[in-house]
VEXDREN-2710 file (C-alpha; in Angstrom, 1 decimal):
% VEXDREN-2710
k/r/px/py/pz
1/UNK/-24.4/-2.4/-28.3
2/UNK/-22.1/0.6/-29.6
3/UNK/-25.0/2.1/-31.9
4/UNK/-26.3/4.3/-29.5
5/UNK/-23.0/5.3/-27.9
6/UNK/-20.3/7.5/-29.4
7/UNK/-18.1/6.0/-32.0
8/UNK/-15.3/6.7/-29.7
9/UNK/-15.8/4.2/-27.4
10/UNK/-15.0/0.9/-29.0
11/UNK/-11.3/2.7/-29.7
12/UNK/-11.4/3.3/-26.0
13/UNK/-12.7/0.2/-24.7
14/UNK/-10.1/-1.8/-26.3
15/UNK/-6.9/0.8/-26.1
16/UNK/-7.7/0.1/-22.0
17/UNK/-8.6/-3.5/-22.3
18/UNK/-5.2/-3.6/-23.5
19/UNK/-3.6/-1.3/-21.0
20/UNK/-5.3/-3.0/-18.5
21/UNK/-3.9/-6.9/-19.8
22/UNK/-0.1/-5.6/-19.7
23/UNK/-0.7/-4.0/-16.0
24/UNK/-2.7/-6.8/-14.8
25/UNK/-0.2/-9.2/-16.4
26/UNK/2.9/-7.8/-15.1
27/UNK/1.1/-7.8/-11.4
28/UNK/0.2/-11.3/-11.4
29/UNK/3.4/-11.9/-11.8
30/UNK/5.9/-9.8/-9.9
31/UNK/6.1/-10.6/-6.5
32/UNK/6.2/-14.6/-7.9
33/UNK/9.5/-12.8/-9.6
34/UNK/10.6/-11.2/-7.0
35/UNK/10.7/-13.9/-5.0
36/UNK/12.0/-16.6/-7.6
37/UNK/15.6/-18.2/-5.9
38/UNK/16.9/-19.2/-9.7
39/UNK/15.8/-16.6/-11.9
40/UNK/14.5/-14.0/-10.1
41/UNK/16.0/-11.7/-6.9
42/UNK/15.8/-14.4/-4.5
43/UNK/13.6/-11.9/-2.2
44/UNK/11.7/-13.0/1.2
45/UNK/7.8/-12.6/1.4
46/UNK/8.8/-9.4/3.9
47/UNK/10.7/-7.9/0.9
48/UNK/9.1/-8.8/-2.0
49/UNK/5.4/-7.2/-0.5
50/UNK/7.7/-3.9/0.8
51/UNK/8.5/-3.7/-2.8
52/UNK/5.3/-4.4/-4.4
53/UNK/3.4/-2.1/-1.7
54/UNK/5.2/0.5/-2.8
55/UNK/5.1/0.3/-6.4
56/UNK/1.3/0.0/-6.6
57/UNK/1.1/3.1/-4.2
58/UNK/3.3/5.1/-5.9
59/UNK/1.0/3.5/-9.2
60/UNK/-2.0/5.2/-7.8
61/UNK/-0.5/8.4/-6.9
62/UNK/0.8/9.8/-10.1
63/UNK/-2.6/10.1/-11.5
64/UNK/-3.3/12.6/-9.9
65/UNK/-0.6/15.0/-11.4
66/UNK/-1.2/13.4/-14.6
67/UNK/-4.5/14.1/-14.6
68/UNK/-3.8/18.1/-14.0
69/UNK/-1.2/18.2/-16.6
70/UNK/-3.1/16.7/-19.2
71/UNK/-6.1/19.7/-18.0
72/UNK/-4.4/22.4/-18.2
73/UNK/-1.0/21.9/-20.9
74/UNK/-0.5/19.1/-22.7
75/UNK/-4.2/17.7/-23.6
76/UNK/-5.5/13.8/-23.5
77/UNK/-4.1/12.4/-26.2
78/UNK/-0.9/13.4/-26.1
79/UNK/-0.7/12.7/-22.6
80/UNK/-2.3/8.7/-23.1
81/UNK/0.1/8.2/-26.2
82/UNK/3.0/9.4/-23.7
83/UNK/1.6/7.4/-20.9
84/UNK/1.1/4.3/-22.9
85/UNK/4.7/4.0/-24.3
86/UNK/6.5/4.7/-21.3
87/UNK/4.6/2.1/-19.6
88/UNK/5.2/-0.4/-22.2
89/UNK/9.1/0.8/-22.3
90/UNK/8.6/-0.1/-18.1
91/UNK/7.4/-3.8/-19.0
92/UNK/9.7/-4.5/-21.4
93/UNK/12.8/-3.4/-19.1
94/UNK/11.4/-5.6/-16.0
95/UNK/12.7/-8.9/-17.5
96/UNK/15.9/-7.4/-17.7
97/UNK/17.6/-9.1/-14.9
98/UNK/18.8/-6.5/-12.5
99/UNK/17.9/-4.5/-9.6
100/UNK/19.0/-1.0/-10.9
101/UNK/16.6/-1.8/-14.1
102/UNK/14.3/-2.8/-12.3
103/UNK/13.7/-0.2/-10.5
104/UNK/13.8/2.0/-13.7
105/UNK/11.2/0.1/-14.9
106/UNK/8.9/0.3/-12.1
107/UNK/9.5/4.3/-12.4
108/UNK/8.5/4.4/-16.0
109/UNK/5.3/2.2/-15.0
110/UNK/5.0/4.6/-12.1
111/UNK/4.8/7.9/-14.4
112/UNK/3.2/6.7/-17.0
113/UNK/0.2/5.1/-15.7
114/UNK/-0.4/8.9/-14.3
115/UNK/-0.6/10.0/-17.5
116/UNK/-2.4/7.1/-19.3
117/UNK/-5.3/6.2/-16.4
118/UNK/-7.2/9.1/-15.5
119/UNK/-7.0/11.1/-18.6
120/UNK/-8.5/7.8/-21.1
121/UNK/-11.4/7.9/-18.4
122/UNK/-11.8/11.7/-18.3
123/UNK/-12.1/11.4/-22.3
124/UNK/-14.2/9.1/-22.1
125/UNK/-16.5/11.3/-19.8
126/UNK/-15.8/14.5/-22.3
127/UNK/-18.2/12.1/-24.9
128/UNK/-21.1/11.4/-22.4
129/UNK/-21.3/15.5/-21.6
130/UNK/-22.9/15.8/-24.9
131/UNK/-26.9/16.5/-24.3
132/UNK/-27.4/13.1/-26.8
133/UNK/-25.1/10.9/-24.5
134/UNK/-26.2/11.8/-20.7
135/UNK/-28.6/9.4/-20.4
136/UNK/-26.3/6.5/-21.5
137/UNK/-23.2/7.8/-19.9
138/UNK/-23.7/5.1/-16.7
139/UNK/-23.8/2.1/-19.7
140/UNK/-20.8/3.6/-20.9
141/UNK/-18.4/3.3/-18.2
142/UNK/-20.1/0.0/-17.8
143/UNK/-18.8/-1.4/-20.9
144/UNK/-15.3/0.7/-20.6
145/UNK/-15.1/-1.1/-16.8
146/UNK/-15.8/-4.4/-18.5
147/UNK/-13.2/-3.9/-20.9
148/UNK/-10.6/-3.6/-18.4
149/UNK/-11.4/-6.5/-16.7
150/UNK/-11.8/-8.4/-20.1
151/UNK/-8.2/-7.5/-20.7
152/UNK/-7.2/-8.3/-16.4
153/UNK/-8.8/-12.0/-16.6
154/UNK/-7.1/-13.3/-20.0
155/UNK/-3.8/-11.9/-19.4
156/UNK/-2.7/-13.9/-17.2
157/UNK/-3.1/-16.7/-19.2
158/UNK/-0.6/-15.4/-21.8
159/UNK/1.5/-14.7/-18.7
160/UNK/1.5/-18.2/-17.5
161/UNK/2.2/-19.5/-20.7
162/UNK/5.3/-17.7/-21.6
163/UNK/6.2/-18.1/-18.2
164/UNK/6.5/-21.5/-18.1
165/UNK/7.7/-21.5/-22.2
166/UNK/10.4/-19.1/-22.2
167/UNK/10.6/-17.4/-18.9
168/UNK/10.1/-14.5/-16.9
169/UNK/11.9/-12.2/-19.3
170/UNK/9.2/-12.9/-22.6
171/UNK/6.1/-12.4/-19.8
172/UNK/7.2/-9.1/-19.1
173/UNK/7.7/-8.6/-22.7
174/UNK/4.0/-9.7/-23.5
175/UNK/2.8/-7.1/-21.0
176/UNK/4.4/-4.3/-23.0
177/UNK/3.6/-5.6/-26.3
178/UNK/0.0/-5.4/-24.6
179/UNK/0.4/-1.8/-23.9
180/UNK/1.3/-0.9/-27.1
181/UNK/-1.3/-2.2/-28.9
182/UNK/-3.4/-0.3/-26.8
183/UNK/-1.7/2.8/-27.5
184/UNK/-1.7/1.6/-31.3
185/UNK/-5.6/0.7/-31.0
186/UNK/-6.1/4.7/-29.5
187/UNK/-4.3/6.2/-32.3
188/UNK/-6.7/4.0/-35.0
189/UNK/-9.7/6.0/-33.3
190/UNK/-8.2/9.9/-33.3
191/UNK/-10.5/10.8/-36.6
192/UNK/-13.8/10.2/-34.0
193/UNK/-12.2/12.2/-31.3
194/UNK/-12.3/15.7/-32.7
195/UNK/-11.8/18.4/-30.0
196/UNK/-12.4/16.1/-27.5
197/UNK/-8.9/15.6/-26.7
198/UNK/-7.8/18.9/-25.8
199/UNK/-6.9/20.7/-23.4
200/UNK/-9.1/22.6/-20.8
201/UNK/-6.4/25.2/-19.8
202/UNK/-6.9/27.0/-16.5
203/UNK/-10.3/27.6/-15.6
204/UNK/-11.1/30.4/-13.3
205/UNK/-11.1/29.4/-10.0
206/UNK/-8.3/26.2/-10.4
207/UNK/-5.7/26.5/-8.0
208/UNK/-2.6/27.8/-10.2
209/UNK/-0.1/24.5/-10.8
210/UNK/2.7/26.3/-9.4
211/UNK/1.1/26.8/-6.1
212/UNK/0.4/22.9/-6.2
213/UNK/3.7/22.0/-6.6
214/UNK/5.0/24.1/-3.9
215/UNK/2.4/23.1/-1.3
216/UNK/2.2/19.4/-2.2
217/UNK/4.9/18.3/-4.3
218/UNK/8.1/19.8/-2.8
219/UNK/7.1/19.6/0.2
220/UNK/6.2/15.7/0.2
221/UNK/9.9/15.3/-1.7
222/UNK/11.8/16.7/1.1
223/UNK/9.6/15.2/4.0
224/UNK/9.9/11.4/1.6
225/UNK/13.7/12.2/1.9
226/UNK/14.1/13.1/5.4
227/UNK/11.4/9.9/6.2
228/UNK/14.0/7.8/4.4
229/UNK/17.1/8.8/6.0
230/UNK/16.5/9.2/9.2
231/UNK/17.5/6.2/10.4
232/UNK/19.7/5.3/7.6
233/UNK/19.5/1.8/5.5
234/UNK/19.0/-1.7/6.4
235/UNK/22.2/-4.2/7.0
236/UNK/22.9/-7.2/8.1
237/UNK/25.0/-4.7/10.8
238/UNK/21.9/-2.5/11.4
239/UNK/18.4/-4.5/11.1
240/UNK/16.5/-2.1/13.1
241/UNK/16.6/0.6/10.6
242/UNK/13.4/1.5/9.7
243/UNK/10.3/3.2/11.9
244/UNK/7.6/2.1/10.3
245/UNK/8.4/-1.8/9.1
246/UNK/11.1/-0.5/6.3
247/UNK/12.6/2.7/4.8
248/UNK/10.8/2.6/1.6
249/UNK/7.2/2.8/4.1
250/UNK/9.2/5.6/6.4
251/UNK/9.6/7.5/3.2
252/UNK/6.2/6.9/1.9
253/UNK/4.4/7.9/5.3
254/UNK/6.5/10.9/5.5
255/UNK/6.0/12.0/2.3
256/UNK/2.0/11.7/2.7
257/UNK/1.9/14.0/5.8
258/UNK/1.9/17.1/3.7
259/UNK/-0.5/16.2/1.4
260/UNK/-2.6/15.4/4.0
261/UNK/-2.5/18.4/6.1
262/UNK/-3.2/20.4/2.5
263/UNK/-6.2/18.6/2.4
264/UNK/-7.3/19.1/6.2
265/UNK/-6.8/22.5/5.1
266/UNK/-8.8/22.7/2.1
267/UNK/-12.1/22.1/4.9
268/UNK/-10.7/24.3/7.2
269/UNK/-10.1/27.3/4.5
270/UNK/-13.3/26.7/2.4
271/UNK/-16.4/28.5/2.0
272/UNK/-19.2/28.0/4.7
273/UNK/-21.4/26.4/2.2
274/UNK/-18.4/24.0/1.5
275/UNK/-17.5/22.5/4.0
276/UNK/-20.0/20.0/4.8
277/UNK/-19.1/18.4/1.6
278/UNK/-15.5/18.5/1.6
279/UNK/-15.8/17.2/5.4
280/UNK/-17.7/13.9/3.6
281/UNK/-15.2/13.5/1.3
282/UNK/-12.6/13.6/3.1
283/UNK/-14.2/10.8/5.9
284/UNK/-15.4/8.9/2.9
285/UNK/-11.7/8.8/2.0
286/UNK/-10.1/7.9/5.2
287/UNK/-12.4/5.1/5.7
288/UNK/-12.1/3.3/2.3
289/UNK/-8.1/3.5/2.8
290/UNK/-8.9/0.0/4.7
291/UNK/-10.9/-1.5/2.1
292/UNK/-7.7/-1.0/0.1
293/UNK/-5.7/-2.1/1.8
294/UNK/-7.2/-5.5/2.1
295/UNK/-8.1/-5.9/-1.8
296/UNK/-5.2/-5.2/-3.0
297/UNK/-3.3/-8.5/-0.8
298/UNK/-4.9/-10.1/-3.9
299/UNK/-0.9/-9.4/-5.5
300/UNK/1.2/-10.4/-2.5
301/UNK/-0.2/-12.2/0.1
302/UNK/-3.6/-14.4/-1.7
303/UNK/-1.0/-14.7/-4.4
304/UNK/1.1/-16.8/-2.0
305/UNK/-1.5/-18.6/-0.3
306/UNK/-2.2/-19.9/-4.0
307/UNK/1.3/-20.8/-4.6
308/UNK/2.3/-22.5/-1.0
309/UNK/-1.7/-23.6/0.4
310/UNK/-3.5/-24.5/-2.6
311/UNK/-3.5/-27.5/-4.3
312/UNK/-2.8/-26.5/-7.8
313/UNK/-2.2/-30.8/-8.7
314/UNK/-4.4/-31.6/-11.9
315/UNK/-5.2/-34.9/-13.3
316/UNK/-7.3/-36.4/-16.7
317/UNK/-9.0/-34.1/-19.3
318/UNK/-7.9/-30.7/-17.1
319/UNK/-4.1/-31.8/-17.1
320/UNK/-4.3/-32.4/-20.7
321/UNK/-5.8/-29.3/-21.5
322/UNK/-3.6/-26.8/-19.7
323/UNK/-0.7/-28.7/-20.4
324/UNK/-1.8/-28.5/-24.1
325/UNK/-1.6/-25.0/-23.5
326/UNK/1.1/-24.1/-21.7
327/UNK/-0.8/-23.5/-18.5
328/UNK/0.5/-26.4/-16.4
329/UNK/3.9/-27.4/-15.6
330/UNK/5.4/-30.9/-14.3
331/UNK/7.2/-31.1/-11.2
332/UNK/9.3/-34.4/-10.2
333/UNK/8.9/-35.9/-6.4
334/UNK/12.3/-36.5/-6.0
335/UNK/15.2/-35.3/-3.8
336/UNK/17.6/-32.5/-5.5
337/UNK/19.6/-29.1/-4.1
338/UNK/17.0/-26.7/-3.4
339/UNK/16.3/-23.5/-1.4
340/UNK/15.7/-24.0/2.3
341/UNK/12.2/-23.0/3.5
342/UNK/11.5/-23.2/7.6
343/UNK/7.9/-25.1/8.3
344/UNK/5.8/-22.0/7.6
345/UNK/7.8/-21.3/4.5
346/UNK/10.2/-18.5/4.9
347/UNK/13.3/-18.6/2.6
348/UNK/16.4/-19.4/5.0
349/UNK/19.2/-16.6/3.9
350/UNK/22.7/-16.1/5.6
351/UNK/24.7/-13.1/4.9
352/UNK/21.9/-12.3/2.5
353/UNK/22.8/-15.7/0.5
354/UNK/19.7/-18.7/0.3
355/UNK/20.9/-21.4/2.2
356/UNK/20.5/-24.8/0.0
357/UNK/19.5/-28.6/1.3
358/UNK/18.9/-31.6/-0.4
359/UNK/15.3/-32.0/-0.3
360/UNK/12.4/-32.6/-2.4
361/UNK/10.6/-29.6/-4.1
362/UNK/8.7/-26.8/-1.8
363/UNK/5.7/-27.7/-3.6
364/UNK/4.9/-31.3/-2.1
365/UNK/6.0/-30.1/1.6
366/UNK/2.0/-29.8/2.6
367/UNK/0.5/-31.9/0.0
368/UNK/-2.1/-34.4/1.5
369/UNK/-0.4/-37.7/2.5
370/UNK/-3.4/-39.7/0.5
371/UNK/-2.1/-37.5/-2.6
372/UNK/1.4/-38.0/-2.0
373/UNK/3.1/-39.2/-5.7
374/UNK/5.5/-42.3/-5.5
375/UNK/9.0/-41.4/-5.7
376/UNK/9.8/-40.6/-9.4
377/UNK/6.8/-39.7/-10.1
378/UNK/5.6/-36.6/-11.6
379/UNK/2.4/-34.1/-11.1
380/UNK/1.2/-31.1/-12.9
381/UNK/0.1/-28.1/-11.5
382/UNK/-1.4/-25.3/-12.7
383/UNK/0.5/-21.8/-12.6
384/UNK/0.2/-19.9/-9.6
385/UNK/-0.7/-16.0/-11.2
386/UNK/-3.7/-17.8/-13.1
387/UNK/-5.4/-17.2/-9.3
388/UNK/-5.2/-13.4/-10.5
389/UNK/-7.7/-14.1/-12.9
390/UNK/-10.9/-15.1/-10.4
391/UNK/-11.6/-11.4/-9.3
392/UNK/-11.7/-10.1/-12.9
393/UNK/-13.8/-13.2/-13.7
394/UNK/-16.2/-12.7/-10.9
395/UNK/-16.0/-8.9/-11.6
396/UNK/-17.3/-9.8/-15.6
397/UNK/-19.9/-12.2/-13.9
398/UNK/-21.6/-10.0/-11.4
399/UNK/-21.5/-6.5/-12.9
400/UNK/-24.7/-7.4/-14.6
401/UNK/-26.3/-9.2/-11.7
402/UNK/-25.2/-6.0/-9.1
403/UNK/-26.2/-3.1/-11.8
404/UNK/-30.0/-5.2/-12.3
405/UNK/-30.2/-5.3/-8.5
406/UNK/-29.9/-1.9/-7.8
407/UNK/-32.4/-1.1/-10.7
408/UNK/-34.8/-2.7/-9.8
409/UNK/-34.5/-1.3/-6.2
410/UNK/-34.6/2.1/-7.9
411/UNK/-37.8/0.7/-9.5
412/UNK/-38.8/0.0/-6.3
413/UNK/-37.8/3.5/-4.6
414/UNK/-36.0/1.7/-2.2
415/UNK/-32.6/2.1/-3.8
416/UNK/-29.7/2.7/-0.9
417/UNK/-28.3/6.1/-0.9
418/UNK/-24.2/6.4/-1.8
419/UNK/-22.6/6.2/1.3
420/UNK/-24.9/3.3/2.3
421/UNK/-23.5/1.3/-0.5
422/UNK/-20.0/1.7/0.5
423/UNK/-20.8/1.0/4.1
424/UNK/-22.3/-2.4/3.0
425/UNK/-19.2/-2.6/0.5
426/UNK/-17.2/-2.8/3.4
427/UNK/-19.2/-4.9/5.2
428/UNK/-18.9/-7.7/2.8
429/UNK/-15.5/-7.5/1.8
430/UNK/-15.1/-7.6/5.8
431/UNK/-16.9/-11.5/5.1
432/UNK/-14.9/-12.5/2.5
433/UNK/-12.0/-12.8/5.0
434/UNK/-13.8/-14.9/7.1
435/UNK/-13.4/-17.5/4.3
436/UNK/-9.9/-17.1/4.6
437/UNK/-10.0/-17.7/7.9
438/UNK/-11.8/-21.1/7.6
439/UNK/-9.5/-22.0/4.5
440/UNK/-6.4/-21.6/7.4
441/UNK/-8.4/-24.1/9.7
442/UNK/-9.3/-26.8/7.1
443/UNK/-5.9/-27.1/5.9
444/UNK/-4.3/-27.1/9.6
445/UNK/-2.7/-23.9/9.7
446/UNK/-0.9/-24.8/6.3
447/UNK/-0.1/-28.4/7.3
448/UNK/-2.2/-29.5/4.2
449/UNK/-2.9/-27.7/1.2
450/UNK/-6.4/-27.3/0.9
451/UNK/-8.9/-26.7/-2.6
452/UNK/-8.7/-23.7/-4.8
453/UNK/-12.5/-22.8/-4.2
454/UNK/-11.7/-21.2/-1.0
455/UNK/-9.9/-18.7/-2.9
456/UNK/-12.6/-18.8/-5.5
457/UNK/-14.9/-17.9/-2.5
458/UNK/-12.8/-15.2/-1.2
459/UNK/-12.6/-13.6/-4.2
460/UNK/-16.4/-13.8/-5.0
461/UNK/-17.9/-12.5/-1.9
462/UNK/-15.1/-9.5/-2.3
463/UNK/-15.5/-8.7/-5.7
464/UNK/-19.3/-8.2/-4.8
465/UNK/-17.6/-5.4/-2.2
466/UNK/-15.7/-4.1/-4.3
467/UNK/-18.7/-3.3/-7.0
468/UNK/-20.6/-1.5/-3.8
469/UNK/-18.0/0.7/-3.4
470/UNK/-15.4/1.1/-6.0
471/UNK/-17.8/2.5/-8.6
472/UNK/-19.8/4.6/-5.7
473/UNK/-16.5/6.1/-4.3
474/UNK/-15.7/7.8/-7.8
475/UNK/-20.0/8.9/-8.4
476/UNK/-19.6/10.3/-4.6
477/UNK/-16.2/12.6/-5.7
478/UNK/-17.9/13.7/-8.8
479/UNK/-21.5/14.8/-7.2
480/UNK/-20.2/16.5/-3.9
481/UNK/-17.1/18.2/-5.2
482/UNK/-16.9/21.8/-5.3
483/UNK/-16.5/22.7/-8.7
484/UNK/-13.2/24.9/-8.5
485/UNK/-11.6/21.8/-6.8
486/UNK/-12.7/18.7/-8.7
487/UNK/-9.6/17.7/-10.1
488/UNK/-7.9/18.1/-6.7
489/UNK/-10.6/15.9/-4.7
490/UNK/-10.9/13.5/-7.4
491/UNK/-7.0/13.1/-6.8
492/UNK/-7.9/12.9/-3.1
493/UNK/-9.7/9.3/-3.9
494/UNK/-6.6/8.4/-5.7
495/UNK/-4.5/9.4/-2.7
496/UNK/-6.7/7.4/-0.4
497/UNK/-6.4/4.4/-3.0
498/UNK/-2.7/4.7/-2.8
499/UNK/-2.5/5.0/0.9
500/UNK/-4.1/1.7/1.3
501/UNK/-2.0/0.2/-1.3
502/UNK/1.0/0.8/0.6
503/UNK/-0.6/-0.6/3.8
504/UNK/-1.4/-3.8/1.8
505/UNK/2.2/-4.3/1.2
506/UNK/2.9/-3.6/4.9
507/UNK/0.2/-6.1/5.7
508/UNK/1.5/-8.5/3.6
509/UNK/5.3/-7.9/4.8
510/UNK/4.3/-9.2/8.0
511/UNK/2.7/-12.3/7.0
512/UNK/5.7/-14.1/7.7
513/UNK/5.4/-13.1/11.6
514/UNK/2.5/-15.0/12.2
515/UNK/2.8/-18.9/12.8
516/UNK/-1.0/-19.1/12.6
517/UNK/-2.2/-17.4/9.5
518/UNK/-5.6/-17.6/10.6
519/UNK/-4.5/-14.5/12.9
520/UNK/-2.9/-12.7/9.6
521/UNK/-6.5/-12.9/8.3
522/UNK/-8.2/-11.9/11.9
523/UNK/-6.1/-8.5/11.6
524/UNK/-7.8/-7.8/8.0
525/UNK/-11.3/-9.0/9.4
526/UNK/-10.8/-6.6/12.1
527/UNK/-9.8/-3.6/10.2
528/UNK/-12.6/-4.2/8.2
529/UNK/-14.9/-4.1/10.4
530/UNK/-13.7/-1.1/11.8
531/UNK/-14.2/0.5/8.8
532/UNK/-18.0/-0.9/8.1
533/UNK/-18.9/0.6/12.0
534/UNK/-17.5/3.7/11.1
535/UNK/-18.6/4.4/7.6
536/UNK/-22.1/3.4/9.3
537/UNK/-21.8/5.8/12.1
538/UNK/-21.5/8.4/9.3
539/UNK/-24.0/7.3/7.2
540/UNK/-26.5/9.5/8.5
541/UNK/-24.7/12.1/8.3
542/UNK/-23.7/11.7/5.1
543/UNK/-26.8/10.8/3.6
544/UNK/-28.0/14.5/5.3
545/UNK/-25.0/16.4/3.6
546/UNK/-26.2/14.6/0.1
547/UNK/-29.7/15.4/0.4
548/UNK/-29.3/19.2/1.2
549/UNK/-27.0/18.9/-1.8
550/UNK/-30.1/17.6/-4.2
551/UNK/-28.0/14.2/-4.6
552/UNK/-28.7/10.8/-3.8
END
């Protein structure tokens, strides 16, 4: 497999199958963390999704100013190496148990995945623009995108396990040890690198740094700042303090307003001959902001659906085996102080303290009354974040089947254009939901926990969205982009990404105010849809744009 491909790319295949395992680790796990009574910071679902909204936002901004640094001053290596260790500093400081911490934590994830993420991909690109490597430049990032979901489906396996061994604290710590042994495994393949890995400087044309940082970086500070404050901080005294759901999403909105007017006026400013394809862009990247926003509920709200809705009991040969390997834990059906949770499962707090009861665990409070365990008794049930794993496992499944199905409609001449594959993207992703929705009606609204392979389902049909779009959003960037404004689109997709990501944690903040979840799930279904009738209302349109442009 790596014969006819630069010998570069094993180092880079594993250095982000290893990035990939301490990022995908330390999300499987973190709103579980965040919301853990005993040893973690007692959170409700409303705060713990805020939180995690944010983070993976702010996750998928920074590459775009990491990406520009790296360009123009510091080069690719030293800006992964940099990247790498800071984000494995970040994991090793989230098990530290306090808020302050964490928070500095999540910062050093936060600016170091901007350094690390785009810049290993862009290397990885700087190989395939050899004339010898073109034509195998699509296999390429085929076997670098299977390597990061190699390292996103075992991970949480490890996670689990340490978990349950030793506790939150040594999970974390697995997810930076992860990190740097990519970073190690990146610095074992610098003698194949050779100039590859420096910097491009300021190419004429580029928009000069400073002139980025004073139309789109200050400017987003201060507006951040003043989206933050201006209606001061939640307490118990003044609950209505936020405009948007919660300060940390005032700040965020506020703060994107600038950045999106720059890029309103990057069309409105461009040459004639550009702004056709900047107009596409820049729909394509206000419509895929929902798709987002849906996926990435995989972390906070799916995540709970597996934890309070699933049945996760196992019995014979399966209980063995993942209680063999630290997979599974035991839990006791008998009364004992525990947190109060009402009937749909919020945590009961007063004066920001969990209100106790003598009860028996959370976990049997839906459990079918056929499967109900005789007092005493004890079942085993498989870790919740191992549910993190399905998408990366479907993703590993149906690359191959998705990439042969588009070859041989290319064989065929029949291929769908770029935009078209996004708009059925969405489309599917929008049907995924509708499992979901059934999964809320079997189980009675939550009054029964219901089987795992509705989340197995869910994750299936969406994963096969996500491979119609995902990988065509990126292609789309790199064909239509004008070239003295690449880097800045390209960070446009990443902005669009990030937007959504907070939107899934404001989503998933409010899936507490719906008694019937089933209408938690209607909301995604329908700002799916909206999306798939839009992006096919532009397809046309698109598809012209691309065509006059010589691209498919």
């Amino acid at each position: 497999m790596w014969k006819s491909h630069p010998k570069a790319l094993p180092y880079l295949f594993l250095s982000e199958m290893w990035e990939r395992f301490g990022y995908y680790l330390m999300i499987g796990i973190f709103t579980l963390y965040l919301k853990d009574v005993e040893a973690g910071f007692a959170m409700t679902e409303k705060e713990a999704s805020d939180l995690y909204g944010t983070f993976i936002a702010l996750v998928f901004l920074t590459p775009f100013i990491g990406g520009l640094i790296a360009d123009r001053y510091l080069g690719y290596k030293k800006s992964i190496v940099m990247g790498g260790i800071m984000m494995g500093a970040g994991y090793f400081m989230m098990g530290i148990h306090s808020l302050p911490m964490l928070y500095v934590a999540m910062t050093l994830v936060i600016v170091g995945n901007g350094f690390f993420k785009p810049n290993i991909s862009t290397l990885l690109g700087n190989f395939y623009n050899e004339d010898q490597y073109k034509e195998k430049k699509d296999e390429g990032y085929n076997i670098f995108y299977m390597g990061i979901n190699v390292g996103a489906f075992i991970c949480n396996f490890f996670g689990a396990a340490l978990q349950i061994l030793l506790g939150w604290q040594y999970a974390f710590m697995a997810a930076g040890l992860g990190m740097f042994i990519g970073v190690i495994v990146f610095l074992l393949g610098t003698k194949h690198y050779g100039d590859k890995t420096e910097k491009k400087g300021i190419q004429e044309g580029d928009m000069p740094f400073s002139k980025i940082v004073l139309y789109i970086l200050v400017p987003s500070v201060v507006f951040g700042v003043i989206g933050w404050l201006i209606k001061g901080v939640q307490s118990d005294m003044n609950l209505d303090s936020s405009i948007f759901g919660s300060d940390s999403t005032d700040a965020f909105i506020f703060a994107c307003l600038p950045v999106i007017y720059f890029y309103g006026s990057l069309y409105f400013k461009a040459k004639p001959e550009e702004k056709r394809p900047i107009g596409a862009l820049l729909s394509i990247f206000a419509v895929v902001i929902l798709f987002w926003a849906v996926f990435k509920l995989n972390g906070s709200a799916l995540t709970t659906w597996a934890d309070r809705y699933t049945d996760r009991e196992i019995t014979g040969t399966t209980q063995v085996v993942f209680s063999n390997l630290k997979l599974a834990k035991d839990i006791e059906y008998k009364k004992d102080s525990t947190e109060l949770y009402d009937a749909s499962f919020r945590l009961q707090k007063e004066n920001g303290a969990v209100k106790k009861v003598v009860d028996y665990p959370v976990y049997f409070r839906n459990v079918a009354k056929s499967k109900t365990p005789q007092e005493g008794s004890t079942v085993s049930i498989w870790a919740t974040n191992l549910s993190q794993s399905i998408n990366p496992g479907w993703v590993i499944i149906l690359t191959p089947l998705v990439v042969a199905f588009f070859t041989f409609l290319r064989s065929r001449k029949k291929e769908p254009s770029t935009p078209t594959k996004i708009a059925f993207g969405l489309l599917i992703s929008a049907l995924s939901v509708l499992v979901m929705i059934a999964a809320v009606h079997i189980g009675s609204n939550g009054m029964e926990k219901v089987s795992v392979w509705w989340l197995v389902a869910n994750y299936g049909i969406i994963t096969i969205g996500e491979l119609f779009l995902s990988p065509m959003g990126l292609s789309i960037v790199s064909k239509l982009s004008p070239k003295n404004i690449t880097a800045l689109m390209m960070g446009g997709w990443f902005l669009s990404t990030s937007i959504g990501n907070k939107l899934s944690g404001v989503l998933a903040s409010m899936w507490d105010q719906y008694d019937d979840k089933a209408n938690f799930f209607w909301v995604n279904f329908a700002l799916l849809m909206f999306a798939t009738l839009l992006m096919f209302a532009l397809v046309k349109n698109l598809n012209k744009v691309m065509k006059d442009h010589g691209i498919n």
